[in-house]
OpenMM code with the backbone's topology and positions (N, CA, C; nanometers):
from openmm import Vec3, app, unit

residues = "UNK UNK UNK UNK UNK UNK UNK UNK UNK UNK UNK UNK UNK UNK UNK UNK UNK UNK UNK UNK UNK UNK UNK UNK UNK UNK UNK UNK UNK UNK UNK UNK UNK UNK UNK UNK UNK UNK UNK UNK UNK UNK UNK UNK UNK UNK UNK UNK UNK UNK UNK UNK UNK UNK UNK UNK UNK UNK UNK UNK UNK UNK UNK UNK UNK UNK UNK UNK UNK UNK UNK UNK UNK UNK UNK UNK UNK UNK UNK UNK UNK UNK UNK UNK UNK UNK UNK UNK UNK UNK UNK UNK UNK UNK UNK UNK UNK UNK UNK UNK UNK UNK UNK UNK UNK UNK UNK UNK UNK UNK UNK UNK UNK UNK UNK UNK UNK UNK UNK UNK UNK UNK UNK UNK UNK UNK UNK UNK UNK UNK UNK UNK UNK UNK UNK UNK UNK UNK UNK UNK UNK UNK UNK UNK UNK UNK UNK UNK UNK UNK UNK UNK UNK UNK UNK UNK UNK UNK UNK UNK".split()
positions = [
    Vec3(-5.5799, 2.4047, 2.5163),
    Vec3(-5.4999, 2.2864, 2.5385),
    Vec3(-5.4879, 2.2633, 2.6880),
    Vec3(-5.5121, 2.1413, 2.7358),
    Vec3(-5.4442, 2.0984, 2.8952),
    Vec3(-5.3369, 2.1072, 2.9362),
    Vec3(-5.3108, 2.1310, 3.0448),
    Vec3(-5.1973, 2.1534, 3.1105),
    Vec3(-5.1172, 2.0172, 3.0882),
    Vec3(-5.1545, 1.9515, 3.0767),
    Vec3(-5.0553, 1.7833, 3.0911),
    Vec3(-5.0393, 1.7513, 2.9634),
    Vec3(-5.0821, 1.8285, 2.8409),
    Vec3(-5.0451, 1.8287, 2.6985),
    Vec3(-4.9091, 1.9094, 2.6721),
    Vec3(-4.8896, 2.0237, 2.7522),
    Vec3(-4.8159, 2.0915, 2.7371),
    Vec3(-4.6568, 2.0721, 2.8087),
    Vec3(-4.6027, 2.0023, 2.8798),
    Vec3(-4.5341, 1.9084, 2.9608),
    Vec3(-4.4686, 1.8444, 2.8481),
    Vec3(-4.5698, 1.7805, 2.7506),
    Vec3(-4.4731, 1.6354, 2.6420),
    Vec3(-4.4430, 1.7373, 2.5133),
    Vec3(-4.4477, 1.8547, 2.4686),
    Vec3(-4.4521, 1.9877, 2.3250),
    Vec3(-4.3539, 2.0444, 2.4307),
    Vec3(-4.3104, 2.1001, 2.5750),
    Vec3(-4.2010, 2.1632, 2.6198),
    Vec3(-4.0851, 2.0488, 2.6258),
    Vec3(-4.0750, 1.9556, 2.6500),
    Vec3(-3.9856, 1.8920, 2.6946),
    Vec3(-3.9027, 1.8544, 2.5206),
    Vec3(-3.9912, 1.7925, 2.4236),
    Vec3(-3.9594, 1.8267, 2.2929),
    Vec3(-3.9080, 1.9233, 2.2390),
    Vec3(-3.9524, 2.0567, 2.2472),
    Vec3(-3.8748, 2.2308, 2.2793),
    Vec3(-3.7606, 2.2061, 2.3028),
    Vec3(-3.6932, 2.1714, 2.4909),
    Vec3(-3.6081, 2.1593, 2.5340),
    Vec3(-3.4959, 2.0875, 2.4772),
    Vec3(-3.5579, 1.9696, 2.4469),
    Vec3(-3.4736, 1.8462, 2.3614),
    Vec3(-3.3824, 1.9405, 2.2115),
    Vec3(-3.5194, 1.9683, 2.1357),
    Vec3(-3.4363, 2.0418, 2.0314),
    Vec3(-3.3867, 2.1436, 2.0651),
    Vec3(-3.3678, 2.2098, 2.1612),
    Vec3(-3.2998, 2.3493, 2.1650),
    Vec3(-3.1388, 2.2844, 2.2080),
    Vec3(-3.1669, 2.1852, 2.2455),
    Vec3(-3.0238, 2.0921, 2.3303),
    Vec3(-2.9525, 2.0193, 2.2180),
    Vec3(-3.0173, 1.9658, 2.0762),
    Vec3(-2.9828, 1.8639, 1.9882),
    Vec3(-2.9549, 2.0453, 1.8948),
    Vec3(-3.0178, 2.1398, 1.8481),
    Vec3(-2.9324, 2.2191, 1.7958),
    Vec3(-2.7760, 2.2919, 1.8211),
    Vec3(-2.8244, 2.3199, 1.9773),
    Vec3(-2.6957, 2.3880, 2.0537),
    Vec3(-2.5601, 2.2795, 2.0279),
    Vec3(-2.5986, 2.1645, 2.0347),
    Vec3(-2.4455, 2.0766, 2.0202),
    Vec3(-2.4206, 2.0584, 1.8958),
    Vec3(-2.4948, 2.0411, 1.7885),
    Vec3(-2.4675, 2.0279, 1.6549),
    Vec3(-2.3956, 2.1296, 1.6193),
    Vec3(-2.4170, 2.2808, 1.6788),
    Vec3(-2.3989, 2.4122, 1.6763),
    Vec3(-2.2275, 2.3850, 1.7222),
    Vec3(-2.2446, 2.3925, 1.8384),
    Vec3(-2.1344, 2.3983, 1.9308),
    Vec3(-1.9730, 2.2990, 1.8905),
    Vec3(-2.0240, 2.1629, 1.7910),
    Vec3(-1.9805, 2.0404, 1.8304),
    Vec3(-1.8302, 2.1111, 1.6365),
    Vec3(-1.9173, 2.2472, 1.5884),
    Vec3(-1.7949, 2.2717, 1.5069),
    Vec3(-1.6675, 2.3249, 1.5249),
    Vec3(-1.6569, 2.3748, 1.6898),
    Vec3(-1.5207, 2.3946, 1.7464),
    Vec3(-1.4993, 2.3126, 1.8422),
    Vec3(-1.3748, 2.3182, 1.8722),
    Vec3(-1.3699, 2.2292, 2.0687),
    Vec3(-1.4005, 2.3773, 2.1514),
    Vec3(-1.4563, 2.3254, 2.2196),
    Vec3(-1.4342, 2.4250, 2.3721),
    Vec3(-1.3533, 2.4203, 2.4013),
    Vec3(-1.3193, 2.5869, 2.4885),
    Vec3(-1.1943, 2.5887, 2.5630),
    Vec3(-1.2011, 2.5178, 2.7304),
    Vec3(-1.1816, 2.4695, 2.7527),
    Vec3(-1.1498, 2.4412, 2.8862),
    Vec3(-1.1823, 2.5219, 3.0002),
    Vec3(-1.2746, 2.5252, 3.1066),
    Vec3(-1.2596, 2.6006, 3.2043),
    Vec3(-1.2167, 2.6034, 3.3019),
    Vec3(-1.1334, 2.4836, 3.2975),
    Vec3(-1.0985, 2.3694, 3.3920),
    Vec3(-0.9482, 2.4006, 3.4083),
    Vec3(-0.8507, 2.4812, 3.4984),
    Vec3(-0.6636, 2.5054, 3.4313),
    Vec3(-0.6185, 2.3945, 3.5619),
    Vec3(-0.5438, 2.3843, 3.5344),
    Vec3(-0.4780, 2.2637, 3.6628),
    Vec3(-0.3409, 2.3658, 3.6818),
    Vec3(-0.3454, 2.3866, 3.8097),
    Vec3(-0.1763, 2.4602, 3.8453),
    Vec3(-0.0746, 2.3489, 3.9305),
    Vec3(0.0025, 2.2860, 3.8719),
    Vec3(0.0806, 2.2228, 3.8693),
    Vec3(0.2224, 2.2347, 3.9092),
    Vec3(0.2853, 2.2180, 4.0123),
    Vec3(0.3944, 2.2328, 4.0882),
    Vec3(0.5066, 2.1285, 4.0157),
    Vec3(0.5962, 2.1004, 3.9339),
    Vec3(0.6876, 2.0104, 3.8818),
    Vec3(0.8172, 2.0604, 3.8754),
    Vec3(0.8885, 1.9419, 3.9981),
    Vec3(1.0599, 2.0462, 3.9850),
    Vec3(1.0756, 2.1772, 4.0268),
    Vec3(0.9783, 2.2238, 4.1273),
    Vec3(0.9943, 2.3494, 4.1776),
    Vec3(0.9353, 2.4435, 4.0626),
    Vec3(0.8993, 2.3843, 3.9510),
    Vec3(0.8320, 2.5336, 3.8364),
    Vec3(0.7040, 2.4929, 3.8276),
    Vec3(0.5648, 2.5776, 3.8170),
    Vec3(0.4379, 2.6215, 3.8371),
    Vec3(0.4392, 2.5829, 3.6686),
    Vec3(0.3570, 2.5484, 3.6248),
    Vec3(0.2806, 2.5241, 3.5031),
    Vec3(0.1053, 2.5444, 3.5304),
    Vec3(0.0376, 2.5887, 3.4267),
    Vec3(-0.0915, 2.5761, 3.3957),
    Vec3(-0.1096, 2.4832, 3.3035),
    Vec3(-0.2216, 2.4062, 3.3236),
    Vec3(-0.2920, 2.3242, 3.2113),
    Vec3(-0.3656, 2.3024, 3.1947),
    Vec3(-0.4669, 2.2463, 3.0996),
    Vec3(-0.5525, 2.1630, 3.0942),
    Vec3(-0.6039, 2.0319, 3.1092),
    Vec3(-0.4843, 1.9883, 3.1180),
    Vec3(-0.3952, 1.8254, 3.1711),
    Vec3(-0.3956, 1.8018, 3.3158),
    Vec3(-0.4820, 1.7454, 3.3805),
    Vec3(-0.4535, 1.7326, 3.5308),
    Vec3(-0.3323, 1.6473, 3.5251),
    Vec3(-0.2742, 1.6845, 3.6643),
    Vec3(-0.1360, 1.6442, 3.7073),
    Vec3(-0.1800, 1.5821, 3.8766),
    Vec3(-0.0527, 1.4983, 3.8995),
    Vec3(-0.0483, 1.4526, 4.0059),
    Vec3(-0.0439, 1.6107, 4.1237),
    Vec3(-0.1487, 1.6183, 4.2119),
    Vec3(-0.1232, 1.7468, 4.2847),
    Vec3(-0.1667, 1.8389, 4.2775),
    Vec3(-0.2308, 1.8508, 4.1449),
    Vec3(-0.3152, 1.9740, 4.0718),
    Vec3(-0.3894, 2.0438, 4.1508),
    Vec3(-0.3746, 2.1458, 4.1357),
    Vec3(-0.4678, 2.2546, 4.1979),
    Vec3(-0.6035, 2.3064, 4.1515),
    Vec3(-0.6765, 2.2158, 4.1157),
    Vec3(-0.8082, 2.2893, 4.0052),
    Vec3(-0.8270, 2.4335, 4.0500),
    Vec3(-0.8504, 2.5068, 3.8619),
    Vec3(-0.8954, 2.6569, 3.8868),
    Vec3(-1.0001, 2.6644, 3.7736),
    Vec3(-1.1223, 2.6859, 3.8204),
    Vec3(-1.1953, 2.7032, 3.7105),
    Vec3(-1.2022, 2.8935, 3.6535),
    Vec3(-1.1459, 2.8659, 3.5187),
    Vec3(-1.2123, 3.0399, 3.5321),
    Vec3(-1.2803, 3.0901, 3.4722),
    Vec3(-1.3084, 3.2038, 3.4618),
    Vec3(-1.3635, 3.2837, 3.3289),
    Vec3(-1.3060, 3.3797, 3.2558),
    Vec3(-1.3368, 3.3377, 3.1209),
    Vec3(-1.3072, 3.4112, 3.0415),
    Vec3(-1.3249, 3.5648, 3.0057),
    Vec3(-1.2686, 3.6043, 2.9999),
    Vec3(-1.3188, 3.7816, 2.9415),
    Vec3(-1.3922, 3.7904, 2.8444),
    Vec3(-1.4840, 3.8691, 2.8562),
    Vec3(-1.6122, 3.8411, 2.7102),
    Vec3(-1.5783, 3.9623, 2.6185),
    Vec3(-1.4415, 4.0192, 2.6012),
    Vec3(-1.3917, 4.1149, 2.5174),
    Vec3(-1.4387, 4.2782, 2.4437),
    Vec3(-1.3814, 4.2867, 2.5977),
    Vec3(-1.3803, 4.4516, 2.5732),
    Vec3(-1.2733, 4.5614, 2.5080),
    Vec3(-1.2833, 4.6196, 2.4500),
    Vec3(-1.1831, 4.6848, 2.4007),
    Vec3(-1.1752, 4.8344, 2.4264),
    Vec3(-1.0276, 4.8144, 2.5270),
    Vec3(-1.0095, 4.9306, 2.6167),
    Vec3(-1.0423, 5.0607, 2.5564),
    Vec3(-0.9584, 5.0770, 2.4497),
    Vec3(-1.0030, 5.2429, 2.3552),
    Vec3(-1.1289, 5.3016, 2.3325),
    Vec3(-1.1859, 5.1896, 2.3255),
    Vec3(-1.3379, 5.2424, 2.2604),
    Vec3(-1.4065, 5.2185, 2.3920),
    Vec3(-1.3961, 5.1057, 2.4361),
    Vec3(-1.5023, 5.0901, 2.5459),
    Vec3(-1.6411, 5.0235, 2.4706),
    Vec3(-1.6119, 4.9606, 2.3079),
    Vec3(-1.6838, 4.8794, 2.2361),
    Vec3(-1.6652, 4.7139, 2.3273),
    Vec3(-1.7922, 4.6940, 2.2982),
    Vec3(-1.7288, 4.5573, 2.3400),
    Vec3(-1.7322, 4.4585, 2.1911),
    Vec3(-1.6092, 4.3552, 2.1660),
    Vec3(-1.5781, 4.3144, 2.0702),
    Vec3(-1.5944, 4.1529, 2.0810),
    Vec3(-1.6251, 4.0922, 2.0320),
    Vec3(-1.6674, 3.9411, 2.0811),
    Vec3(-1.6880, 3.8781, 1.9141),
    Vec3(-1.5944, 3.7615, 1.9907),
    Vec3(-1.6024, 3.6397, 1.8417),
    Vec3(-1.7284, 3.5677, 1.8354),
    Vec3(-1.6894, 3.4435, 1.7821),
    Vec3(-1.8317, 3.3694, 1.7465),
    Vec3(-1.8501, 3.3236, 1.8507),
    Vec3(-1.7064, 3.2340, 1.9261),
    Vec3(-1.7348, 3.1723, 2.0227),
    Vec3(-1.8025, 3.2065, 2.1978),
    Vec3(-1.7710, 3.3569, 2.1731),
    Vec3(-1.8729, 3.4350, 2.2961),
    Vec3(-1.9905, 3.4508, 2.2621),
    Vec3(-2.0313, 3.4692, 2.1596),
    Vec3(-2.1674, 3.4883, 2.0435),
    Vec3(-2.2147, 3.3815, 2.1105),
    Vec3(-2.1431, 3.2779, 2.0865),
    Vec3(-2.2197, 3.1089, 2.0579),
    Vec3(-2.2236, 3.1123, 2.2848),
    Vec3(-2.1557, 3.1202, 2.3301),
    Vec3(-2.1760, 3.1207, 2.4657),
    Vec3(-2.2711, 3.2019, 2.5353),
    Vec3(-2.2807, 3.3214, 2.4339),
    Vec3(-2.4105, 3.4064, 2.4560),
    Vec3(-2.5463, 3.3246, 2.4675),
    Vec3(-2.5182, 3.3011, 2.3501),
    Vec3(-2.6608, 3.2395, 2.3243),
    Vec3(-2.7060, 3.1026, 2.3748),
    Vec3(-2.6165, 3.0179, 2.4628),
    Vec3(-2.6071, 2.9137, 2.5126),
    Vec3(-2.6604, 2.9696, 2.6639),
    Vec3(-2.6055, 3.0426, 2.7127),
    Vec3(-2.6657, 3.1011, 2.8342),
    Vec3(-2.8023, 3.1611, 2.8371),
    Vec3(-2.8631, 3.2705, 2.7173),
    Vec3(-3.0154, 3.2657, 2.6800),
    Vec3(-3.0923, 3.1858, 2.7094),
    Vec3(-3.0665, 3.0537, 2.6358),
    Vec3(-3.1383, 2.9548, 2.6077),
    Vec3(-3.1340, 2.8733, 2.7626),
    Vec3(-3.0397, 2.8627, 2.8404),
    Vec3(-3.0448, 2.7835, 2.9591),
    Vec3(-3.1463, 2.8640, 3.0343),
    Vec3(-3.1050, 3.0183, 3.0115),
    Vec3(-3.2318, 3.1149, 3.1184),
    Vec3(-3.3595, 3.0711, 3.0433),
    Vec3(-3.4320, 3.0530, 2.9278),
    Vec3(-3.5147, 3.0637, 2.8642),
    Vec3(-3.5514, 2.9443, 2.9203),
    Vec3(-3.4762, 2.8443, 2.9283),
    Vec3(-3.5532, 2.6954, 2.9782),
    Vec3(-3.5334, 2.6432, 3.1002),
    Vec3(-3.4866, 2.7360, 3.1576),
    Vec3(-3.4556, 2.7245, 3.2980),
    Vec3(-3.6305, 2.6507, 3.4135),
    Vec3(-3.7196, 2.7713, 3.3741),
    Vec3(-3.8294, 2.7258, 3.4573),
    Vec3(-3.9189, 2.5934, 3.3706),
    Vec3(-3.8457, 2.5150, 3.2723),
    Vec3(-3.8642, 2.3913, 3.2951),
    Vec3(-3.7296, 2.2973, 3.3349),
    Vec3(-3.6493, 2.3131, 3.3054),
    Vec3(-3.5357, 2.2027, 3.3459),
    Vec3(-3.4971, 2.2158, 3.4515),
    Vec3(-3.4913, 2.3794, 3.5449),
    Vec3(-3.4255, 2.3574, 3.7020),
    Vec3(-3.2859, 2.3983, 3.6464),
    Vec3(-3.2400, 2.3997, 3.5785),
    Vec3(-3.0794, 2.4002, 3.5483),
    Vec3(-3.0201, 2.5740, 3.5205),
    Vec3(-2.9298, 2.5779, 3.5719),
    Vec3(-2.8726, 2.7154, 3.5609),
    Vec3(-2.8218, 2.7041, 3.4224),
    Vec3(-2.7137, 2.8059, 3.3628),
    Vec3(-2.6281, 2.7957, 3.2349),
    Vec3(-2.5098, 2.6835, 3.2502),
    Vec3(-2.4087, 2.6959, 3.3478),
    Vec3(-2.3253, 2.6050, 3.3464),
    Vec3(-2.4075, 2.4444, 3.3801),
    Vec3(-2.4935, 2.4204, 3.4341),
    Vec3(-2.5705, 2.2931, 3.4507),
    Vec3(-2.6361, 2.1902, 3.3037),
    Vec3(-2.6385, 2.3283, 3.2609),
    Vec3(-2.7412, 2.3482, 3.1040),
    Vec3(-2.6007, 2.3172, 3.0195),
    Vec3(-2.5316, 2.3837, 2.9887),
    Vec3(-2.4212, 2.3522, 2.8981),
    Vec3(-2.3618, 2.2141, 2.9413),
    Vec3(-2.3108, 2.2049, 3.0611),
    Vec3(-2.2798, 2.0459, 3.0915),
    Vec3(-2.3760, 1.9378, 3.0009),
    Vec3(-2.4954, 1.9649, 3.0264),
    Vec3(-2.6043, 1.8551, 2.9436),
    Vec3(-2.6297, 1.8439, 2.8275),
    Vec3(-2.5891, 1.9633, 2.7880),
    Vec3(-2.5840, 2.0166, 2.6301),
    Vec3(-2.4580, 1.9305, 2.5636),
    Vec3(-2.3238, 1.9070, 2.6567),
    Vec3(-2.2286, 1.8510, 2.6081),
    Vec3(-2.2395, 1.7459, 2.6521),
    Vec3(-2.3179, 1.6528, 2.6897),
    Vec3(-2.3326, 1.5116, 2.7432),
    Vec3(-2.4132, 1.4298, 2.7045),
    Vec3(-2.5194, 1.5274, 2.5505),
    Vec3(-2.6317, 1.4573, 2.5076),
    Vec3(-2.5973, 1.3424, 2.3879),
    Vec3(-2.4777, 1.3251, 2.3619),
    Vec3(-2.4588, 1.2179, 2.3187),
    Vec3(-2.3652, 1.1280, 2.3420),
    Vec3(-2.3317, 1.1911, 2.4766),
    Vec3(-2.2516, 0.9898, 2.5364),
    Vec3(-2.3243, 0.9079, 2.5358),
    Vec3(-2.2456, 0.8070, 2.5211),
    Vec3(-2.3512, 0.6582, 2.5519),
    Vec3(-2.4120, 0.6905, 2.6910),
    Vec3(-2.5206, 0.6055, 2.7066),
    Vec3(-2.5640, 0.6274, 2.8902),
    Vec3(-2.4575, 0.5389, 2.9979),
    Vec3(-2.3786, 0.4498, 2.9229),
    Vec3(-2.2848, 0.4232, 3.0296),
    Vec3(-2.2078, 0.4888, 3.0873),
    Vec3(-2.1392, 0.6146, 2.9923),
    Vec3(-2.0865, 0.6761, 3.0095),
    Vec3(-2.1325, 0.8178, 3.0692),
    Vec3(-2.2160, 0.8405, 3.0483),
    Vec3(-2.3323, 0.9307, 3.1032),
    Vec3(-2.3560, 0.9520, 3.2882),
    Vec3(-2.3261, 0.8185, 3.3050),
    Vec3(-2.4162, 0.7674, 3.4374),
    Vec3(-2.2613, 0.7469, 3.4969),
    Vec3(-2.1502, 0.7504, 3.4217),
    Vec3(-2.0100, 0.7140, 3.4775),
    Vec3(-1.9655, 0.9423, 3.5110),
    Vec3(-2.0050, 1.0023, 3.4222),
    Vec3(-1.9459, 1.1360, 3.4140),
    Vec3(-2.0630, 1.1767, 3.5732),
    Vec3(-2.2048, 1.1141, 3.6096),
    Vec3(-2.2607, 1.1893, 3.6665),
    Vec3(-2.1939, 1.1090, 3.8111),
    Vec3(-2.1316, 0.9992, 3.8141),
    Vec3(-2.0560, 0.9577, 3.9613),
    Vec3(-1.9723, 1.0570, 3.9780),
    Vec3(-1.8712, 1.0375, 3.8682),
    Vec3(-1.7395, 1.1265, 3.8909),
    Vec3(-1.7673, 1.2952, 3.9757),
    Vec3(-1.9049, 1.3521, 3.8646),
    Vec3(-1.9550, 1.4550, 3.9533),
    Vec3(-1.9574, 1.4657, 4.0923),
    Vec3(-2.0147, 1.3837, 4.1368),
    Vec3(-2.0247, 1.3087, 4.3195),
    Vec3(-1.8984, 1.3295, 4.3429),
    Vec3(-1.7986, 1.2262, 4.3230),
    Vec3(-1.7019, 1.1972, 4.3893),
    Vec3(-1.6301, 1.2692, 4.3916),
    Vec3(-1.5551, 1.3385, 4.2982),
    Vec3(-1.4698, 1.4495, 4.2612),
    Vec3(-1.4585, 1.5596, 4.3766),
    Vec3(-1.5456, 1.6419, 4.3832),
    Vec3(-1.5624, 1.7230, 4.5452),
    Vec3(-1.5369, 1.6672, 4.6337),
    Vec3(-1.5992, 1.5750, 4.6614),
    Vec3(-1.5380, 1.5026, 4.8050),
    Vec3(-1.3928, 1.4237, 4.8166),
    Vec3(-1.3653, 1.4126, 4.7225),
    Vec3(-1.1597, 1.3550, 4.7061),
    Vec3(-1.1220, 1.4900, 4.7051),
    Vec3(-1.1690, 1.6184, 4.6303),
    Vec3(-1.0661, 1.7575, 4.6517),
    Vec3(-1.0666, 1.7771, 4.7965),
    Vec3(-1.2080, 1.7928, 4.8612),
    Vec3(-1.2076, 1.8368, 4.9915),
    Vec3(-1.1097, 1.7370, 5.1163),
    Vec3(-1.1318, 1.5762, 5.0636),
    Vec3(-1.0061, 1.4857, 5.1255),
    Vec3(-0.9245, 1.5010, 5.1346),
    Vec3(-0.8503, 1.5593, 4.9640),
    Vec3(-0.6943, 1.5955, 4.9721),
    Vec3(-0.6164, 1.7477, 5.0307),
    Vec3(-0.7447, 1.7923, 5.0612),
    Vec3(-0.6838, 1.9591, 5.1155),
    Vec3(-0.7278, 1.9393, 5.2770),
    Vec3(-0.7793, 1.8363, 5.3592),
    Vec3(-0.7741, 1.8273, 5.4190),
    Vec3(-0.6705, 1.6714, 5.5061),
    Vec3(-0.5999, 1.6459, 5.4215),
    Vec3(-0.4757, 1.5671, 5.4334),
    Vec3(-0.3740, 1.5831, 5.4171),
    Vec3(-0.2678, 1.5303, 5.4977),
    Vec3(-0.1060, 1.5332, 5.5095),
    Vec3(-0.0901, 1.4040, 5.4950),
    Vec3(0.0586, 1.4303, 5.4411),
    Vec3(0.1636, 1.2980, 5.4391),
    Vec3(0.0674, 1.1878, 5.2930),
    Vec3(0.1283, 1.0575, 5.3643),
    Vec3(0.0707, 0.9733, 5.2496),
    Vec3(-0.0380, 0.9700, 5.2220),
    Vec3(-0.1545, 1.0194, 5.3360),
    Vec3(-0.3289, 1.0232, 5.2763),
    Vec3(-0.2977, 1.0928, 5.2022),
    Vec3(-0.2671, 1.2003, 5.2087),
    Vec3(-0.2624, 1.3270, 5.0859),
    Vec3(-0.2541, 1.2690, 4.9533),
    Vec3(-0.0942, 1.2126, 4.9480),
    Vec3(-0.0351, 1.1548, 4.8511),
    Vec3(-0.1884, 1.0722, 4.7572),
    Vec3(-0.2053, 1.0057, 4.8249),
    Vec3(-0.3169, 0.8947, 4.8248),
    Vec3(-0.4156, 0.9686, 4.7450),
    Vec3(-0.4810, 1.0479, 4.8093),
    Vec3(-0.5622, 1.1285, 4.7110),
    Vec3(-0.5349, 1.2096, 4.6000),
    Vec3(-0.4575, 1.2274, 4.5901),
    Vec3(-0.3967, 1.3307, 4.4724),
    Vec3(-0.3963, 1.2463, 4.3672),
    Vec3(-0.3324, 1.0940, 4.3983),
    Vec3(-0.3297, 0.9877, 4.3330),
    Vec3(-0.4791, 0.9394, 4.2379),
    Vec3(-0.5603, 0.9273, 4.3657),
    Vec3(-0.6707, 0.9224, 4.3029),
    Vec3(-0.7565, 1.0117, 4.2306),
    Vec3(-0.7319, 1.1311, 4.2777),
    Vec3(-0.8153, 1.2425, 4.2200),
    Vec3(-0.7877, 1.2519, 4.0324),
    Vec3(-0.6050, 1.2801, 4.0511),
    Vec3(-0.5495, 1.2362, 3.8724),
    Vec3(-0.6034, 1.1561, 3.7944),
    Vec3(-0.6256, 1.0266, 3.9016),
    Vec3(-0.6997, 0.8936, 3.7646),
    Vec3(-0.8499, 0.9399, 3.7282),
    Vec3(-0.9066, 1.0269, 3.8817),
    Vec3(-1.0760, 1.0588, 3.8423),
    Vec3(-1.0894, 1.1339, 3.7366),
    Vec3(-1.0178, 1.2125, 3.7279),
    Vec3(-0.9873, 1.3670, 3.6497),
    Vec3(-0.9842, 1.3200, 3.4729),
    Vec3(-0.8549, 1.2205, 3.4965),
    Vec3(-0.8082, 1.1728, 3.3429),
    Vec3(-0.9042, 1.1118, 3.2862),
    Vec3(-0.9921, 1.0215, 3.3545),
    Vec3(-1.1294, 0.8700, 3.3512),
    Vec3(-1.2318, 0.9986, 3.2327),
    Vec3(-1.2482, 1.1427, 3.4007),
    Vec3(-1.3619, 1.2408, 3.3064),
    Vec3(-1.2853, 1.3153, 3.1592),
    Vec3(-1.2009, 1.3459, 3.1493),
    Vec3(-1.1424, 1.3826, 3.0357),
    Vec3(-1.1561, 1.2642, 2.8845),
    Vec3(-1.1574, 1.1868, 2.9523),
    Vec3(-1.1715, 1.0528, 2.8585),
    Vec3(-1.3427, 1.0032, 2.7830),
    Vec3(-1.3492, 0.9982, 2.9144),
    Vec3(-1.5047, 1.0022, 2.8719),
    Vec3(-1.6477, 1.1312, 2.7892),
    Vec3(-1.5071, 1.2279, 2.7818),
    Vec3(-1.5527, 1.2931, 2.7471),
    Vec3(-1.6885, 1.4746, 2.8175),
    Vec3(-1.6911, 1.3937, 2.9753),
    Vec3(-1.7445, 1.4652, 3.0778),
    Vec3(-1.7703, 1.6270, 3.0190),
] * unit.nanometer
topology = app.Topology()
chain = topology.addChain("A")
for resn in residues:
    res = topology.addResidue(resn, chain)
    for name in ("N", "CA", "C"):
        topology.addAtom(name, app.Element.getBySymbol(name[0]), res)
């Protein structure tokens, strides 16, 4: 077979390994990696809910070890993250995409493309309003925090 045959049978590969993983994936919600630490009334909250001010923390999860044994113990949903990360390494040297790059696309393969092309601005912009608002005082600050909340809520909505 030619090399330029093999290009349009991988990218098909890729496609279905991406249209199984979400069909797969799409029977729980994900958890969030996303916590917002939130200052209100002088008391600290975590969420998943951006807030005016929010502190984004992305984290990670513990992939469940169990101290006594030193077994490691893992549900479906690390199973299923297991194997979501495989598959991003496995198709990595065609797509370019790491695991978290790969799962993003994995969860984006069926927005509309308006919305698609709206989650990949927000990508853009988002960094550069955090880096605005931690490098601002007084009302710019304000200003951005402002805006960052509506960017935040827009990607939550859309599903990002």
């Amino acid at each position: 077979m030619h090399a330029h045959h093999q290009k349009p049978i991988t990218w098909i590969l890729v496609v279905g390994f991406l249209l199984a993983e979400t069909a797969y994936a799409q029977k729980l919600p994900l958890a969030s990696r996303t916590v917002y630490k939130c200052v209100v009334n002088g008391k600290t909250m975590y969420s998943d809910e951006p807030c005016a001010g929010a502190e984004r923390i992305v984290v990670e999860p513990t992939r469940g070890m169990n101290k006594s044994t030193g077994m490691e113990l893992s549900g479906k949903d690390i199973q299923r993250e297991r194997q979501t990360e495989l598959i991003a390494d496995a198709v990595k040297p065609i797509t370019g995409m790491n695991p978290r790059q790969y799962d993003t696309a994995r969860r984006r393969v069926y927005l509309p493309p308006e919305a698609k092309a709206e989650c990949n601005r927000l990508d853009l912009q988002l960094p550069l309003l955090e880096s605005k608002e931690q490098a601002s005082t007084g009302e710019e600050k304000a200003l951005a925090q402002s805006s960052l909340l509506a960017l935040r809520k827009r990607q939550r909505v859309l599903g990002c």
